[in-house]
C-alpha positions as CSV (number, residue, x, y, z in Angstrom):
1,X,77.8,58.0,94.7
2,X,79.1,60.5,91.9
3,X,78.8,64.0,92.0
4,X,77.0,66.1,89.4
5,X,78.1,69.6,89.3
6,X,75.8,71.7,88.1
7,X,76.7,75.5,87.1
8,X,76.1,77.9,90.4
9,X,77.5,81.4,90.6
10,X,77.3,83.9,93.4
11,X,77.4,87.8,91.9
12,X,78.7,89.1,94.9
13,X,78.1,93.1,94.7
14,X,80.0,94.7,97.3
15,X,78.1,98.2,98.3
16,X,78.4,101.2,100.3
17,X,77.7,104.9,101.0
18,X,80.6,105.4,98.7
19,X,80.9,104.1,94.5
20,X,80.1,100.3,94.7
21,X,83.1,97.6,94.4
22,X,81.6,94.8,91.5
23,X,83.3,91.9,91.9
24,X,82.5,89.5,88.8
25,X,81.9,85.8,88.6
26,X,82.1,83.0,86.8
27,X,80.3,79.8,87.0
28,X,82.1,76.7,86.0
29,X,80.1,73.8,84.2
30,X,80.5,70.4,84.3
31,X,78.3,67.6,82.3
32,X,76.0,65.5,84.2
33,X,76.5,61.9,84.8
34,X,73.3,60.1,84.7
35,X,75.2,57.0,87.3
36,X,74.1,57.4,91.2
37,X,71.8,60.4,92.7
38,X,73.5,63.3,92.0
39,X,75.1,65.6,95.3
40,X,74.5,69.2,93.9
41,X,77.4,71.3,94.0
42,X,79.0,74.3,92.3
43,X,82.2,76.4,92.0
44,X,82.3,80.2,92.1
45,X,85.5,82.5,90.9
46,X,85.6,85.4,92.5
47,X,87.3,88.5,91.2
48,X,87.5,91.4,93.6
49,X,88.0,94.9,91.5
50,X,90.5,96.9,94.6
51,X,89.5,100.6,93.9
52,X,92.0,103.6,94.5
53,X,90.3,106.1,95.5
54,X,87.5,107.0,97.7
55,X,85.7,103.3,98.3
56,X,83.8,101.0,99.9
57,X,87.2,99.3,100.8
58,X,89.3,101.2,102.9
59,X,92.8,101.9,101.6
60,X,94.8,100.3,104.5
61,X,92.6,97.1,103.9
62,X,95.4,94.4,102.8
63,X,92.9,91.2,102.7
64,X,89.0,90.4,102.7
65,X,87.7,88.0,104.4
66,X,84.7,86.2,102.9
67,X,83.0,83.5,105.6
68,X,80.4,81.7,104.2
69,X,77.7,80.1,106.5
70,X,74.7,77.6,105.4
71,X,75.1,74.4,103.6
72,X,78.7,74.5,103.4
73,X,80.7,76.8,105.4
74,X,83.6,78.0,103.9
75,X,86.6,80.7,105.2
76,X,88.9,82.2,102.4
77,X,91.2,85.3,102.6
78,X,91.6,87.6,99.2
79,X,94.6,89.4,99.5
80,X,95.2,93.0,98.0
81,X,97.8,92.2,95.4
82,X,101.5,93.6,95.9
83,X,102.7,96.2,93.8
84,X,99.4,98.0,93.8
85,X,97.8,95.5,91.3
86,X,93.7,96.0,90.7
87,X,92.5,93.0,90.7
88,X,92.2,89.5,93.1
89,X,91.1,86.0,92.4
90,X,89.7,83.3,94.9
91,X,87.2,80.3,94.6
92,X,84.3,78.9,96.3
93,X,82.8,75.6,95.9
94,X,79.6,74.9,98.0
95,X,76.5,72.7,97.6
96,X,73.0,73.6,96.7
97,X,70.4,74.9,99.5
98,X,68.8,77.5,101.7
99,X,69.9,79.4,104.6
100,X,73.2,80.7,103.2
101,X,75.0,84.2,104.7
102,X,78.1,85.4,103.1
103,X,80.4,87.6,105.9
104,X,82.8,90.0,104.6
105,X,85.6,91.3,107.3
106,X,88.1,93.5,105.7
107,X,91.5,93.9,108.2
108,X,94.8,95.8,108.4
109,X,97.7,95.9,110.1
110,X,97.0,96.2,113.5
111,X,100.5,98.3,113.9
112,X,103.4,98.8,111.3
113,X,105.9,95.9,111.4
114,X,102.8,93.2,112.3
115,X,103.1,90.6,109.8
116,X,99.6,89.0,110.4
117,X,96.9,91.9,109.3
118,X,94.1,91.5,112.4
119,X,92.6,95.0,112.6
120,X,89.1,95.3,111.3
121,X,88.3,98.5,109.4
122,X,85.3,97.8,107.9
123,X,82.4,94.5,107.8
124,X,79.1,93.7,106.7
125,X,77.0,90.3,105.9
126,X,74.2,89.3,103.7
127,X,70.9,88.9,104.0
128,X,70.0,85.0,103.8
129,X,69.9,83.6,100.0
130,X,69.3,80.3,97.9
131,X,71.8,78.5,95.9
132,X,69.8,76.6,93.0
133,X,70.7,74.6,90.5
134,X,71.5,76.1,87.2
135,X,71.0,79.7,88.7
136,X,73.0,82.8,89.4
137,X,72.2,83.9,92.6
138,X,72.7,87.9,93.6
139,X,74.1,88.7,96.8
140,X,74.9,92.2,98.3
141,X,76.6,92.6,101.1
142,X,77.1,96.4,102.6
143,X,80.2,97.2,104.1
144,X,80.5,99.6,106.8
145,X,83.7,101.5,108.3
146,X,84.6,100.9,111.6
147,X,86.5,104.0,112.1
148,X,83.9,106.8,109.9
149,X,85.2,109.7,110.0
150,X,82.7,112.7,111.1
151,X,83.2,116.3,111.7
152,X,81.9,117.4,114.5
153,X,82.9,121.5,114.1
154,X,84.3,123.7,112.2
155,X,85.7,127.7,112.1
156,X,85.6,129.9,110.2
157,X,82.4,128.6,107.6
158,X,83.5,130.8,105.1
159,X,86.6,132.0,103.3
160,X,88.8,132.3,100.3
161,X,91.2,129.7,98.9
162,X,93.9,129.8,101.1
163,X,92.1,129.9,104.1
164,X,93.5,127.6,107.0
165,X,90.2,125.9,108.6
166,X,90.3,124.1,111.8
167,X,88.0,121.1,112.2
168,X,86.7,119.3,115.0
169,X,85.7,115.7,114.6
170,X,86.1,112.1,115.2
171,X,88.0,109.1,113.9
172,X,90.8,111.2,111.2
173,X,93.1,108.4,111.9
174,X,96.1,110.2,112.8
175,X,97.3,107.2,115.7
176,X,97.6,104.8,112.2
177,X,99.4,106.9,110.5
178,X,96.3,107.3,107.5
179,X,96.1,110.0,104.7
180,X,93.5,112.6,106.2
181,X,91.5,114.8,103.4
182,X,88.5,117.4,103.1
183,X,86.2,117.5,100.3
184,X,85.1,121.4,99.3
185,X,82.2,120.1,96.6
186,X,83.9,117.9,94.3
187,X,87.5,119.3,95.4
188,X,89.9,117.3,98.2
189,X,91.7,119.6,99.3
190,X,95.4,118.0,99.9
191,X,97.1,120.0,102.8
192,X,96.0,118.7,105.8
193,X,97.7,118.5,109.2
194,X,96.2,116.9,111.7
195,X,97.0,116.5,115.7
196,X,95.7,114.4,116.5
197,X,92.5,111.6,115.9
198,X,89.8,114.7,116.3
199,X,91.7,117.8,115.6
200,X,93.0,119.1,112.2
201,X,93.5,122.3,110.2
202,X,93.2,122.0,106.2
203,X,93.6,125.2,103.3
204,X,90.5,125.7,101.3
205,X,91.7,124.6,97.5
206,X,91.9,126.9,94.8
207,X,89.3,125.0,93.2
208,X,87.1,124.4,95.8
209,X,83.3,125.2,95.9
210,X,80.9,126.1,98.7
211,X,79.3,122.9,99.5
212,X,79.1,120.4,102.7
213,X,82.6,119.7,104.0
214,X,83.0,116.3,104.1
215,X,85.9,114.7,106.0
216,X,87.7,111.5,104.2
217,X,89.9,109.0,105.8
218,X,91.5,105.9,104.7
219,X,89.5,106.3,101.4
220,X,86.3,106.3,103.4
221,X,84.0,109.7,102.7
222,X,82.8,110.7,106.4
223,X,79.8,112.4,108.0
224,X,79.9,116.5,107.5
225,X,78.2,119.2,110.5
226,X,77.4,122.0,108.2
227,X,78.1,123.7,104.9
228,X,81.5,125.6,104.3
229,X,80.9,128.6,101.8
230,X,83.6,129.7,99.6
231,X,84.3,133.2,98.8
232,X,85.7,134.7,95.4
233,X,85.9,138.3,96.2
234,X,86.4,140.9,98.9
235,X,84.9,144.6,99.3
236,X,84.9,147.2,101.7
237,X,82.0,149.9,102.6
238,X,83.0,152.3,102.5
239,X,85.5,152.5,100.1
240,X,87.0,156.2,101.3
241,X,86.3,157.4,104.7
242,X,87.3,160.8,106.3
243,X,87.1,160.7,110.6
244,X,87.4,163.2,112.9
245,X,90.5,162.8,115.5
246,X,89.2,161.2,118.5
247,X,86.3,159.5,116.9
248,X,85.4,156.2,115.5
249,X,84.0,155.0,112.4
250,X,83.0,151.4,111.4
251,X,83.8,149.9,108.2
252,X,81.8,147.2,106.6
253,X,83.6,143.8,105.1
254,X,81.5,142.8,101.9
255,X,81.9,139.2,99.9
256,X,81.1,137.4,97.2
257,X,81.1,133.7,97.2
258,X,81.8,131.4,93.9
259,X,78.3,130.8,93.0
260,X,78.6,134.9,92.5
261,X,76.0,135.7,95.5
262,X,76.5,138.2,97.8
263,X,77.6,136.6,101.3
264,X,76.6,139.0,104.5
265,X,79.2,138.6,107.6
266,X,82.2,137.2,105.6
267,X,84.9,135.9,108.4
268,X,88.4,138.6,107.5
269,X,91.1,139.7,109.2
270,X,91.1,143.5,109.9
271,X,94.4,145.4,109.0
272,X,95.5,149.5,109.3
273,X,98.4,150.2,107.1
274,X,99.4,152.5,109.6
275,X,99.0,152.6,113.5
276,X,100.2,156.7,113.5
277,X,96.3,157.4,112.5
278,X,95.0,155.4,115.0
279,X,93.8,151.7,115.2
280,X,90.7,149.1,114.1
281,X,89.6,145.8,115.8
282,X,88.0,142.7,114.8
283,X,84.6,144.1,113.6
284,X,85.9,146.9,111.5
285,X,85.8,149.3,114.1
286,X,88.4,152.2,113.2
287,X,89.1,154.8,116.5
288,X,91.1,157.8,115.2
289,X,94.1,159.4,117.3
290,X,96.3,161.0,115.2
291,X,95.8,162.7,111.7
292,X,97.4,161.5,108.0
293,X,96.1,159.0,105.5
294,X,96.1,155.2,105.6
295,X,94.3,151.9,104.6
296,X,92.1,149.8,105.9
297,X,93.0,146.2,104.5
298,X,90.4,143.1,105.1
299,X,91.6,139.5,103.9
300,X,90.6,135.9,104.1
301,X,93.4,134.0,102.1
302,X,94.7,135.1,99.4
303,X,91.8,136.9,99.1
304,X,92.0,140.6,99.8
305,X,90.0,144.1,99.9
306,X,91.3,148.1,101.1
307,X,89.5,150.9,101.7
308,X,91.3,154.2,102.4
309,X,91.2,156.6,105.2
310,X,91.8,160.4,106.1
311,X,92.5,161.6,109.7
312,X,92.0,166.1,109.7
């Protein structure tokens, strides 16, 4: 019995909570032969797009694996190309029917120096579909990290660029060695050092924007715990004190974040230019001891704000 094979093509459209990954394909043709019953069949090619940035993929992903289940059953690897190429090409012949799943595992190296990549970083599968003759049939299979990153803390929630913040979380991939980041609104901020798989400090950007401070690891965009405000200016109330020896006065830190509101309770660091007047604590408390002139300095990165004092 010959074979007809009849044009069948699977658009197989990669998705997940981060920009999709499209990979395109094309059905192949072949003219009918009008000797025997005709078997059904059809050949998909595959191209996987491999993104570079924040992705569905992960970034330590070196191959796909696409297991196909109905029908006919069918196992294929898709390598990530070497020398950073963007693209990957595989092919899938299967016969018309019902009941088909398509499986997607993508895997890393388990450990540097492993030749065989067998760690699995991120999976999904398809709902059931048809493969018809002389159709294109849509499938969309949703990936999902197996190491999401997710912040579970963080301190201070406020700051100027510059700022070091130290974050709490789960999953920032520090055991394998993967590039750790923090998004400030639309800003990763790129100095990060991290201790270990839920501990890591990061410097608000010089661009960055108050927003939800999203963690992002191995190219894979993580759960935030709360919204980091960014300041743009420091003030001090009041700007020139007098205090009697003996006595104590408290000064009030002001702030302005980028979106130009005023921002109550702004995290500083206190500073007195001189200790021979006396000294101030964390909440701005200034206790006089001695007399002469001095400043009262408040910053939060490169940020920075004075206020000037008299001791009689």
């Amino acid at each position: 019995m010959r074979k007809t094979l009849i044009g069948v093509g699977l658009v197989l459209s990669v998705a997940g909570c981060q920009a999709p990954l499209l990979p395109s394909v094309s059905p192949v043709h072949q003219p009918t032969t009008s000797a025997g019953a005709p078997d059904e069949q059809g050949r998909v090619a595959v191209t996987i797009q491999w993104p570079y940035r924040t992705q569905v993929i992960p970034t330590s992903t070196e191959k796909l694996r696409l297991t196909l289940a109905g029908p006919t059953s069918q196992t294929i690897d898709i390598l990530r190309p070497d020398g950073g190429g963007p693209t990957s090409t595989a092919s899938l012949t299967l016969d018309v029917g019902t009941g088909y799943t398509l499986a997607i595992d993508a895997l890393a190296r388990q450990n540097q120096g492993e030749l065989d990549p067998t760690l699995l970083v991120a999976s999904g599968q398809s709902d059931p579909f048809e493969v018809a003759a002389n159709k294109v049939t849509s499938v969309r299979v949703a990936l999902s990290p197996s190491f999401m990153p997710a912040i579970l803390d963080f301190s201070p929630t406020n700051g100027g660029p510059g700022t070091y913040v130290t974050v709490q979380g789960l999953n920032f991939g520090r055991s394998r060695d993967l590039t750790l980041g923090f998004r400030f609104g639309g800003t990763v901020a790129s100095i990060v050092h991290a201790t270990d798989d839920g501990t890591a400090s990061v410097l608000v950007p010089d661009l960055a924007t108050s927003s939800l401070l999203f963690p992002v690891t191995d190219g894979v965009t993580g759960l935030p715990s709360g919204s980091f405000t960014v300041l743009s200016q420091l003030g001090i109330q009041p700007a020139a004190s007098t205090v009697a020896s003996g006595s104590t006065f408290l000064f009030t830190a002001q702030a302005t974040s980028t979106e130009g509101s005023e921002f109550a309770s702004p995290s500083v660091q206190w500073y007195l230019s001189t200790s021979s007047i006396g000294a101030i604590d964390a909440s701005g408390t200034f206790t006089a001891s001695g007399s002469g002139t001095g400043e009262v300095v408040i910053y939060s990165g490169r940020l920075l704000a004075t206020a000037s004092i008299t001791v009689p």
